[in-house]
C-alpha positions as CSV (number, residue, x, y, z in Angstrom):
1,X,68.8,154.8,107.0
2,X,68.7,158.3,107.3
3,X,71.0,160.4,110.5
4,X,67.7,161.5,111.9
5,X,66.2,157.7,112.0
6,X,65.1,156.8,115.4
7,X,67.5,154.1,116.0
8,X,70.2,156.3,115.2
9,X,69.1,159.1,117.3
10,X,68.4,157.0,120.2
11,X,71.9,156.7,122.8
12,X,72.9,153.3,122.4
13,X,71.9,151.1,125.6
14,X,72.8,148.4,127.4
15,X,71.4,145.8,124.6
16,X,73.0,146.9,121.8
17,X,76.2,146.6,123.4
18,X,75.4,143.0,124.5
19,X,74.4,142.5,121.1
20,X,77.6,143.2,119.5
21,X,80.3,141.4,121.6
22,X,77.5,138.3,121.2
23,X,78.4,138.9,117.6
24,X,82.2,139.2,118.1
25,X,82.2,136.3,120.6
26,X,80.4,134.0,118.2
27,X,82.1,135.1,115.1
28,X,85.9,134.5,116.2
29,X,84.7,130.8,118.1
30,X,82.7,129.8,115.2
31,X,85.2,130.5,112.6
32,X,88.4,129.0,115.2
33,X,86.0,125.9,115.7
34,X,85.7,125.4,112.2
35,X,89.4,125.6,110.7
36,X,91.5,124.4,113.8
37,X,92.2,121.0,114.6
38,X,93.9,122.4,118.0
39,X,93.7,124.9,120.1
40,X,97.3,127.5,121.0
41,X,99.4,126.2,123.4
42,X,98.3,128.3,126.4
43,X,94.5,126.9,125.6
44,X,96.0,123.5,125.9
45,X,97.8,123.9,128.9
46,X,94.2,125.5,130.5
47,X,92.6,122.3,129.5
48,X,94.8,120.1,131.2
49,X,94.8,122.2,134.3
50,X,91.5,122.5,134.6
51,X,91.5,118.6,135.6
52,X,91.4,119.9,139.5
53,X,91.2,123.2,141.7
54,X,94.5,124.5,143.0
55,X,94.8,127.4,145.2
56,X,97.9,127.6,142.8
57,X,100.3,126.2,140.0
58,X,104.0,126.2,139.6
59,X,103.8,129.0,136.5
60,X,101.4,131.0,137.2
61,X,98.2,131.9,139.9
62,X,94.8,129.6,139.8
63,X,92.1,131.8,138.5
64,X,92.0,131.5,135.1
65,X,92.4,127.3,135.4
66,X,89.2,127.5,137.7
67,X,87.0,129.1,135.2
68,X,88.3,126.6,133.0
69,X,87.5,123.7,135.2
70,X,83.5,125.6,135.4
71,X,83.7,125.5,132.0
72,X,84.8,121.8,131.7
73,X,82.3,120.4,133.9
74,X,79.4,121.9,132.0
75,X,80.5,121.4,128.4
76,X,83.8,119.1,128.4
77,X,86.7,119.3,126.7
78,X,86.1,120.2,122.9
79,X,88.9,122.0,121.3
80,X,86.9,124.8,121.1
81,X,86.4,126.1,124.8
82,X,89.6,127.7,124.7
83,X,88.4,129.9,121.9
84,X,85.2,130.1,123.7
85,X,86.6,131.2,126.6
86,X,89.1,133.6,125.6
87,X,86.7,135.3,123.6
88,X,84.3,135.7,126.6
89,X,86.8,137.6,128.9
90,X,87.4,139.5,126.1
91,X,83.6,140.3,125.9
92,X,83.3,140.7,129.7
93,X,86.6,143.2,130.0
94,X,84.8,145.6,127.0
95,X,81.9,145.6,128.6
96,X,83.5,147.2,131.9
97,X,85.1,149.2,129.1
98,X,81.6,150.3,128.2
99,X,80.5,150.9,131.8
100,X,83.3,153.2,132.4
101,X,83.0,155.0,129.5
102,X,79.2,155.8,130.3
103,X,80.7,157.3,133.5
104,X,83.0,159.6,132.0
105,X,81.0,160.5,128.7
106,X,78.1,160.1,126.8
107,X,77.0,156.4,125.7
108,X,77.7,157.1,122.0
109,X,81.2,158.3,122.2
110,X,81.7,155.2,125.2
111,X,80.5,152.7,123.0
112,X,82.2,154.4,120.3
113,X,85.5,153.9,122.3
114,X,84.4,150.4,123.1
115,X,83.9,149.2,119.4
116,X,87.2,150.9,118.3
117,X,89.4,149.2,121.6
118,X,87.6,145.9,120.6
119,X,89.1,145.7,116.8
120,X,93.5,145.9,118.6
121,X,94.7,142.4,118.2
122,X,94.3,141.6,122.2
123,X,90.2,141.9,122.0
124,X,90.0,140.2,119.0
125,X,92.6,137.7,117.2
126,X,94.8,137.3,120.3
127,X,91.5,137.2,121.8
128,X,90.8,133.5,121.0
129,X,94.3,132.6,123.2
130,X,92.5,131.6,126.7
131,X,95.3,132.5,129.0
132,X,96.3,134.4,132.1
133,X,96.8,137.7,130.1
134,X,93.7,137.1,127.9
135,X,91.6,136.1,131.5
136,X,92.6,139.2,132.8
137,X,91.7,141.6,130.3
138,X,87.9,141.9,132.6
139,X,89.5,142.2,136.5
140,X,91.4,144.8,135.1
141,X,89.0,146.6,133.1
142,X,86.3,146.2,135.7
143,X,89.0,147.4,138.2
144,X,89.8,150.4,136.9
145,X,85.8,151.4,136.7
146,X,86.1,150.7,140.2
147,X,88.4,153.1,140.9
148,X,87.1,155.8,138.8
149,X,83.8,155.5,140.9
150,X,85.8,155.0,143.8
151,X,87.9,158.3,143.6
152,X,84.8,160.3,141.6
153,X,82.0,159.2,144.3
154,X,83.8,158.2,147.6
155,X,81.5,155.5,148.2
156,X,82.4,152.5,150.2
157,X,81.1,149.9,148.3
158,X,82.8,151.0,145.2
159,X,86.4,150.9,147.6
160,X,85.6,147.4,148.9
161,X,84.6,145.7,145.5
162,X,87.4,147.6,144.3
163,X,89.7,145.6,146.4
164,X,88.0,142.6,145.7
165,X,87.9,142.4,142.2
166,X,91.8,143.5,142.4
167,X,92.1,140.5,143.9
168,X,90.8,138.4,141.4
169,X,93.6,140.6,138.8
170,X,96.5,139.3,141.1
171,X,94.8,135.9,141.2
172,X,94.8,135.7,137.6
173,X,98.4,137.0,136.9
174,X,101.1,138.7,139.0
175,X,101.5,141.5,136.4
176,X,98.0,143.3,138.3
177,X,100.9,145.2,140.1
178,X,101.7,147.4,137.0
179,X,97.6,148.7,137.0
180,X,97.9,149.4,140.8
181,X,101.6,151.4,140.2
182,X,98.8,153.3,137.5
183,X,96.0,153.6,140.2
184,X,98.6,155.4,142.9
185,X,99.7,157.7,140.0
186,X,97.0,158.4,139.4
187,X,95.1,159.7,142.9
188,X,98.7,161.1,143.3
189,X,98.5,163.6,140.2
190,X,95.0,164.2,141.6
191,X,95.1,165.0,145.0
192,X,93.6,162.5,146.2
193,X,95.8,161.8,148.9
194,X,95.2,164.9,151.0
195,X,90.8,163.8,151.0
196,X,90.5,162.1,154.5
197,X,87.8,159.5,152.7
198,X,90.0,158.1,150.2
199,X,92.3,156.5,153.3
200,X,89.1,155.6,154.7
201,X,88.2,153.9,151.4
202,X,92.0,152.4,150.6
203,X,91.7,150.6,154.0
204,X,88.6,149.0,153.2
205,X,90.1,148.2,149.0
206,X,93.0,146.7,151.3
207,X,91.2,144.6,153.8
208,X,88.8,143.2,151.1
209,X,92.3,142.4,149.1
210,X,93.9,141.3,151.6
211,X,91.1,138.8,152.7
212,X,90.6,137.4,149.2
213,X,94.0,136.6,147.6
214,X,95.4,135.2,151.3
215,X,94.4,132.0,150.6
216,X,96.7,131.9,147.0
217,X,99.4,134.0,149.3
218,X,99.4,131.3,152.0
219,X,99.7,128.3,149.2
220,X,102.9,130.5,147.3
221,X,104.5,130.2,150.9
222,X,104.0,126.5,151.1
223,X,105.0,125.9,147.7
224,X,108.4,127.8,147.9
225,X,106.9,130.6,146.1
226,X,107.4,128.9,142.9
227,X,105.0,131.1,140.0
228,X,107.3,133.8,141.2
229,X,110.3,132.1,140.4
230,X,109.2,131.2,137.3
231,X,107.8,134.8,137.1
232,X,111.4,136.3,137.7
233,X,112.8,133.5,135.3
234,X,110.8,134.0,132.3
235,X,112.2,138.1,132.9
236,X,115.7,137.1,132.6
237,X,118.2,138.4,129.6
238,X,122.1,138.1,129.4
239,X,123.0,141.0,128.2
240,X,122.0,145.2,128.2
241,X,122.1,144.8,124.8
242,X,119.7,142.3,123.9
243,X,117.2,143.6,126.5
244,X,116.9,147.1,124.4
245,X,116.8,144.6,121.2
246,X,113.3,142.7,122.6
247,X,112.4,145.8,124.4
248,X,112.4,148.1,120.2
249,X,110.8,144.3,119.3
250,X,108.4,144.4,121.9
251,X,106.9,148.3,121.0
252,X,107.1,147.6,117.2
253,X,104.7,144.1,118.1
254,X,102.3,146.8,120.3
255,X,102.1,149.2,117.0
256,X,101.2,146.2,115.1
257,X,98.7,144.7,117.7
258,X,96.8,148.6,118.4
259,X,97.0,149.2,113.9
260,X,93.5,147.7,113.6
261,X,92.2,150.4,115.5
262,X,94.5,153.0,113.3
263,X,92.8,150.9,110.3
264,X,89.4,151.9,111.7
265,X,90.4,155.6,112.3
266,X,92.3,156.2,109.1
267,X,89.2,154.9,106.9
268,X,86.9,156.7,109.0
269,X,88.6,159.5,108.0
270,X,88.7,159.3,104.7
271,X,84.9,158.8,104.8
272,X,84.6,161.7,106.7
273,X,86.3,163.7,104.1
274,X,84.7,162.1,100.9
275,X,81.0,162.0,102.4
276,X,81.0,164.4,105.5
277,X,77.6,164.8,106.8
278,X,76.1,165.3,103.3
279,X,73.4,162.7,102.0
280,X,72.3,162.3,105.8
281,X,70.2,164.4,107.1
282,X,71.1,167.5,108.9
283,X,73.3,167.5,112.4
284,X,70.8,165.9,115.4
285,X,69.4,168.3,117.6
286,X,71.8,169.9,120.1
287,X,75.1,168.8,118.1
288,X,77.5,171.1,116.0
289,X,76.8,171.7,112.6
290,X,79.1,170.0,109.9
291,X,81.2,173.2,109.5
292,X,82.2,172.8,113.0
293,X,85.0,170.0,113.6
294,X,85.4,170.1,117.2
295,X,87.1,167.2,118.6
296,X,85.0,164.7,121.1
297,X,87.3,165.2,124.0
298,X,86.5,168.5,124.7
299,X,83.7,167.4,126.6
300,X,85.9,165.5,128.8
301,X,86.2,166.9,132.3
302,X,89.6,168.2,133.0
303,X,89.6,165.6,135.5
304,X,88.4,162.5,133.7
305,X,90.8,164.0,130.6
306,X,93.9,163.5,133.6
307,X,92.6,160.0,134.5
308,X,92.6,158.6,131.2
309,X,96.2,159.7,130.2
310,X,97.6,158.8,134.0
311,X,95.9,155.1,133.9
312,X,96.0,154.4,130.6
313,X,99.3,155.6,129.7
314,X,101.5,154.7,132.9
315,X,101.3,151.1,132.5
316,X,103.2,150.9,128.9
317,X,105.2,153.9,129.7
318,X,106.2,152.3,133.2
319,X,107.2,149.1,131.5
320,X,109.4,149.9,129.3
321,X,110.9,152.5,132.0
322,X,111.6,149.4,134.2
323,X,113.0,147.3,131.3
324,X,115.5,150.3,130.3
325,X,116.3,150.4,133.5
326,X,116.7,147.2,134.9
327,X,117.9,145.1,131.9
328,X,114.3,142.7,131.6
329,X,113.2,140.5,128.9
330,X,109.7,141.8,127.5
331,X,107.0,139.8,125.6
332,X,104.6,141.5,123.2
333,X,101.4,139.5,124.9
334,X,102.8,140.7,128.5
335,X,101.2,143.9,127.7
336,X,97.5,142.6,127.0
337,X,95.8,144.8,129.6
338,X,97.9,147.7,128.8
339,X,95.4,149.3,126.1
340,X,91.9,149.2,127.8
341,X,91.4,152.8,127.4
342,X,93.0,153.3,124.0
343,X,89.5,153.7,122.5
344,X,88.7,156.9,124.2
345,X,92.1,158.6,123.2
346,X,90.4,158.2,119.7
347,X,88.2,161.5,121.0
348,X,91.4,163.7,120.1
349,X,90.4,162.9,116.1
350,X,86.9,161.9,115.8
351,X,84.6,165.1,115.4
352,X,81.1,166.0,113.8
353,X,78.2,164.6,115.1
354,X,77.8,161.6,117.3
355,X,74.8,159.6,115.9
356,X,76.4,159.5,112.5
357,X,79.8,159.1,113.6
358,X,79.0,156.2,115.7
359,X,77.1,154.5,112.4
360,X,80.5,155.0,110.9
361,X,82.5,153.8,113.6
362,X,80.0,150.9,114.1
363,X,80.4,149.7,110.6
364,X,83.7,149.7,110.1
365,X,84.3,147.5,113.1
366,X,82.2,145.1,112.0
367,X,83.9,145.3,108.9
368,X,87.2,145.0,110.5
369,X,86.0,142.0,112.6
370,X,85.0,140.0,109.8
371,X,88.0,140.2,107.8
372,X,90.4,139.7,110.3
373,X,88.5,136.5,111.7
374,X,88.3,135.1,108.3
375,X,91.7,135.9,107.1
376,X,92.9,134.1,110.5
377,X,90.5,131.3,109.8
378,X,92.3,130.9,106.2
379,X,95.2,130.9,107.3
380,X,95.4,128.7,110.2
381,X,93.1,126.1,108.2
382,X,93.7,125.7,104.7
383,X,96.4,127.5,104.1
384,X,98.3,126.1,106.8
385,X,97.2,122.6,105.7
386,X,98.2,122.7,102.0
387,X,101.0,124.3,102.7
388,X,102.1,121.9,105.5
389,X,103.8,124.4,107.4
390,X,103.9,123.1,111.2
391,X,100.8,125.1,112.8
392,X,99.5,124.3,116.3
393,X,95.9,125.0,114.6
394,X,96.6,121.7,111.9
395,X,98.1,119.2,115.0
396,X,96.6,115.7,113.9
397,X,95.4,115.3,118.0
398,X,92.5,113.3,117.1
399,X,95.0,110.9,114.6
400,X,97.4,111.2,117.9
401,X,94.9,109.7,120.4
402,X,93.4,106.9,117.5
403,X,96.7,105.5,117.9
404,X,97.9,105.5,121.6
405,X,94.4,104.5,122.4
406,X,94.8,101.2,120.1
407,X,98.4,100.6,121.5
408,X,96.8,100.9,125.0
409,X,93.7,98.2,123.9
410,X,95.9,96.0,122.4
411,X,98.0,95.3,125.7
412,X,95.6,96.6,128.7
413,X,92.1,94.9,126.9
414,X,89.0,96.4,129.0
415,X,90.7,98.8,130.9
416,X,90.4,102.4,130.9
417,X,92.9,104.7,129.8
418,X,93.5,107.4,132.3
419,X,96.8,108.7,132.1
420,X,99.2,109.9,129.6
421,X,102.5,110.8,130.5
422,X,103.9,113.5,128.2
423,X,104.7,117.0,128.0
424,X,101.5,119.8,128.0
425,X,100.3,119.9,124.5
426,X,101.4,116.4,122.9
427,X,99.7,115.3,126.2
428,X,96.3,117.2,126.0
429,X,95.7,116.5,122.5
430,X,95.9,112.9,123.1
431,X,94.0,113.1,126.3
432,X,91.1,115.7,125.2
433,X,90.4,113.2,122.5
434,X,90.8,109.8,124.6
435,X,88.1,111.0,127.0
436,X,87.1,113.8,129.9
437,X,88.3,111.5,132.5
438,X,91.8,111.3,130.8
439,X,94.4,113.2,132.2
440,X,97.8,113.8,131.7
441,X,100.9,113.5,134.0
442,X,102.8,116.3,132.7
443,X,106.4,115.4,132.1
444,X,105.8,112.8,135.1
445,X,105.9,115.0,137.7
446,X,104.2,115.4,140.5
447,X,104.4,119.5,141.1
448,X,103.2,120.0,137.9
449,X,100.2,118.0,138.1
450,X,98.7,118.3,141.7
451,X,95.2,116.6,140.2
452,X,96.9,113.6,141.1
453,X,98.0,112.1,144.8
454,X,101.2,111.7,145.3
455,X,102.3,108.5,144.3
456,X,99.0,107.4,142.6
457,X,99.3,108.8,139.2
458,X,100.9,105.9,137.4
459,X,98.8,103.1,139.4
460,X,96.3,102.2,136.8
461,X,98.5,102.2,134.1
462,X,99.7,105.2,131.7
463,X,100.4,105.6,128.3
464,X,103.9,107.5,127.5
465,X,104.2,109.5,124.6
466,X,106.2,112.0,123.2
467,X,108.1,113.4,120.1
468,X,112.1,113.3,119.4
469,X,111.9,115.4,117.0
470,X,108.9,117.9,118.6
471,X,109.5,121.2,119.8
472,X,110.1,120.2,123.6
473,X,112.2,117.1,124.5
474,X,111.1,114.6,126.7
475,X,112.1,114.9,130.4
476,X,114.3,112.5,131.7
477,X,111.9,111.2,133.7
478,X,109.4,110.6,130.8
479,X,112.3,108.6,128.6
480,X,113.0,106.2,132.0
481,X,109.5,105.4,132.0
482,X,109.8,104.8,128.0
483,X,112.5,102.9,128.8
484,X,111.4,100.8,131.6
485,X,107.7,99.7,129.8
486,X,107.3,96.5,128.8
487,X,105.4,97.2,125.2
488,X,106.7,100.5,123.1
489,X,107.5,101.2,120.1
490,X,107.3,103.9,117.6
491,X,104.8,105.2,114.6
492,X,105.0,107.8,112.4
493,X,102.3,110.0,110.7
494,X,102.3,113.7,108.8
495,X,101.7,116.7,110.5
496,X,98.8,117.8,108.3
497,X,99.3,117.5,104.1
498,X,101.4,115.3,102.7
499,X,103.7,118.4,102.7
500,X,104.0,118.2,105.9
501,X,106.8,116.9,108.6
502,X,106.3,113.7,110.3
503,X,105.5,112.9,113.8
504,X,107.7,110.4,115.5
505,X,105.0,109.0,118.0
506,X,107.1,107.3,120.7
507,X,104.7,105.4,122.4
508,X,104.7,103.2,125.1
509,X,102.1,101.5,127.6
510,X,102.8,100.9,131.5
511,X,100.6,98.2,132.7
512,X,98.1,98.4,136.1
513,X,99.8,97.9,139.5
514,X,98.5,96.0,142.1
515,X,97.7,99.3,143.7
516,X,95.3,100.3,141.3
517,X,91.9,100.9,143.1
518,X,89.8,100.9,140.3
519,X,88.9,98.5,137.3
């Protein structure tokens, strides 16, 4: 296909951005679907909370359990909807990558900053982890096109769905803070505070905010505020010195996460230099000649140029700051959202004209895609499983629930088995292959599953189960009830290969009370 080719000389649209993250959405589910057995923890523990709607959990805020729960109701509780899922918000926060790029540029170079921001490790492979950080890669990429329009335009309706979708971002996870410290930098370095119309518009971006998250603020207050606790918790550190050794930890992680991106750039280069434009066509009409390597970003607006450094920068950069300073524990998937815009710094390299360059850029993503999907697909699948190494991806869950559900038969004939008392993810994988009505009673307690009344969870009789030898003990509470039932016992069965380590299965089955309300 020559440069000069009409679909190469044609800006890229709407469609042809839909059509590729169709392609990266199905190609990371299909190929998770196929060579897991399980989903990660964090898509586990999404399944089981999906059971009911809470303004709010004890970890973290309810948003991303309530898509869940959507999700649930239409298509159940395959192991697959995590990967489904967290490949979706993935999708949906490039595409608001995509729409802010057409506002600041030219669709080529945004969807060339799209395709390169889509290969880091938190669009793609980390993409398949459904959780809070993954579910807010969207509010926070739609947010800040919000604000661009917001502070660009001055329009009203951009301020008010600005607060409202900023909402959504603190709904999901608390951490939406760090992009709003970026937004007031950001009009700050601007200006914008001395324009009458932007107080006009952050009054209406803070009403709308105000009115959406109060319901989730009023719940924290009733609930002893207990996601921030476990907020400030999980932050925690003993000493100086092991917060600047997670902190070098944490950035060398973010190099690793953002190198599929350097990948793309450094073999673009070398094409560029090996090929250049020859063997396609002379420059399209009203771009620079191949002897000209001017970079992209000098047709950035000095304005738009400012924004992208102050909002994309200031969040890592802040981070760190506040860990230096403060002594904090940092994770490496804390800072999910923190590259959004990462794909447009790429305009400080890429040169030479657009149409070709985005052919380049366009293939080598794909490229990029497919290996990594299929090298993660090998190796949480077969490799894992002939090795025997303990992956979450090769948990025998269906092998899990065969048994308990046979245990359960055996003493409760005719019954339905409705509860499981274990921790999140022994717990889930028995109960997402028992049945959709199955739910588990997380370490029996009653705060950490609000699906069920108080005092009504164990009723109808439960099913205890859990691991000595797993990677979370059982709760006191969960061994009492072990204890205390009148059949139990335990079975043993290999994690994957016959390489692999055994599962201690304690499992034990609580009979109906006379309480039970149902047959």
């Amino acid at each position: 296909m020559s440069a000069t080719s009409p679909t190469i000389m044609r800006p890229p649209g709407d469609r042809l951005v839909l059509a590729c993250l169709a392609a990266m959405v199905c190609l990371w589910t299909v190929l998770c679907a196929i060579s897991h057995k399980a989903p990660d923890l964090d898509g586990m523990e999404e399944l089981v909370w999906a059971a009911s709607l809470e303004l709010g959990y004890t970890k973290h805020p309810p948003l991303p359990s309530w898509f869940m729960h959507l999700a649930t109701e239409v298509l159940g509780r395959p192991i697959w909807l995590p990967f489904l899922m967290g490949q979706l918000f993935s999708a949906l926060g490039l595409w608001f990558v995509w729409k802010l790029g057409c506002e600041i540029t030219n669709r080529r170079l945004a969807l060339m900053a799209t395709l390169l921001v889509s290969v880091t490790a938190y669009f793609s492979l980390r993409g398949t982890i459904y959780n809070h950080n993954t579910a807010q890669l969207w509010s926070i990429a739609c947010a800040t096109w919000l604000f661009y329009r917001a502070l660009r335009d001055q329009r009203l309706g951009d301020w008010f769905w600005l607060g409202v979708v900023s909402a959504l971002a603190m709904m999901t996870k608390y951490s939406a803070l760090i992009q709003f410290a970026a937004f007031f930098l950001a009009m700050l370095a601007a200006g914008s505070f001395g324009d009458a119309r932007t107080w006009r518009g952050l009054g209406i971006a803070v009403a709308a905010f105000l009115a959406a998250v109060s319901p989730h603020l009023i719940w924290l207050a009733d609930n002893r505020f207990e996601p921030l606790l476990y907020a400030d918790a999980s932050i925690a550190v003993p000493t100086r010195l092991q917060s600047l050794s997670l902190m070098l930890d944490f950035v060398l992680d973010q190099a690793g996460r953002l190198a599929p991106m350097a990948v793309v750039l450094i073999a673009w280069t070398i094409w560029q230099r090996r090929k250049g434009y020859r063997g396609r066509g002379a420059a399209p009409a009203g771009e620079r000649p191949a002897s000209d390597p001017v970079r992209y970003y000098h047709a950035f607006a000095p304005a738009d140029r400012r924004f992208l450094l102050w909002v994309g920068l200031t969040p890592l950069l802040s981070t760190l700051l506040m860990s230096a300073v403060l002594g904090t524990r940092l994770e490496a998937s804390w800072a999910s959202t923190f590259f959004i815009l990462f794909g447009f710094y790429a305009a400080w390299w890429l040169h030479g004209p657009q149409a070709l360059q985005l052919r380049r850029i366009l293939i080598l993503v794909a490229a990029v895609h497919v290996a990594m999907a299929a090298g993660y697909a090998l190796a949480r699948g077969p490799l894992a499983w002939e090795t025997g190494r303990a992956a979450r991806s090769t948990y025998p869950g269906p092998e899990l629930a065969s048994i308990v559900l046979a245990r359960w038969n055996e003493h409760q004939p005719g019954r339905p088995l409705r509860v499981v008392v274990s921790n999140t993810w022994m717990g889930g994988n028995i109960a997402v292959h028992v049945g959709n009505r199955t739910q588990v009673f997380i370490d029996a307690d009653e705060a950490e599953s609000p699906w069920f009344a108080p005092g009504t969870a164990l009723a109808c009789g439960a099913v205890v189960a859990f691991s000595d030898k797993g990677r979370a003990a059982p709760t006191a509470a969960v061994r009492a009830l072990y204890d205390a039932a009148p059949w139990r016992g335990v079975t043993e069965l290999r994690w994957s290969s016959e390489r692999s380590p055994l599962i201690d299965l304690h499992w034990a089955v609580l009979p109906a009370t006379p309480d039970c309300q149902h047959p």
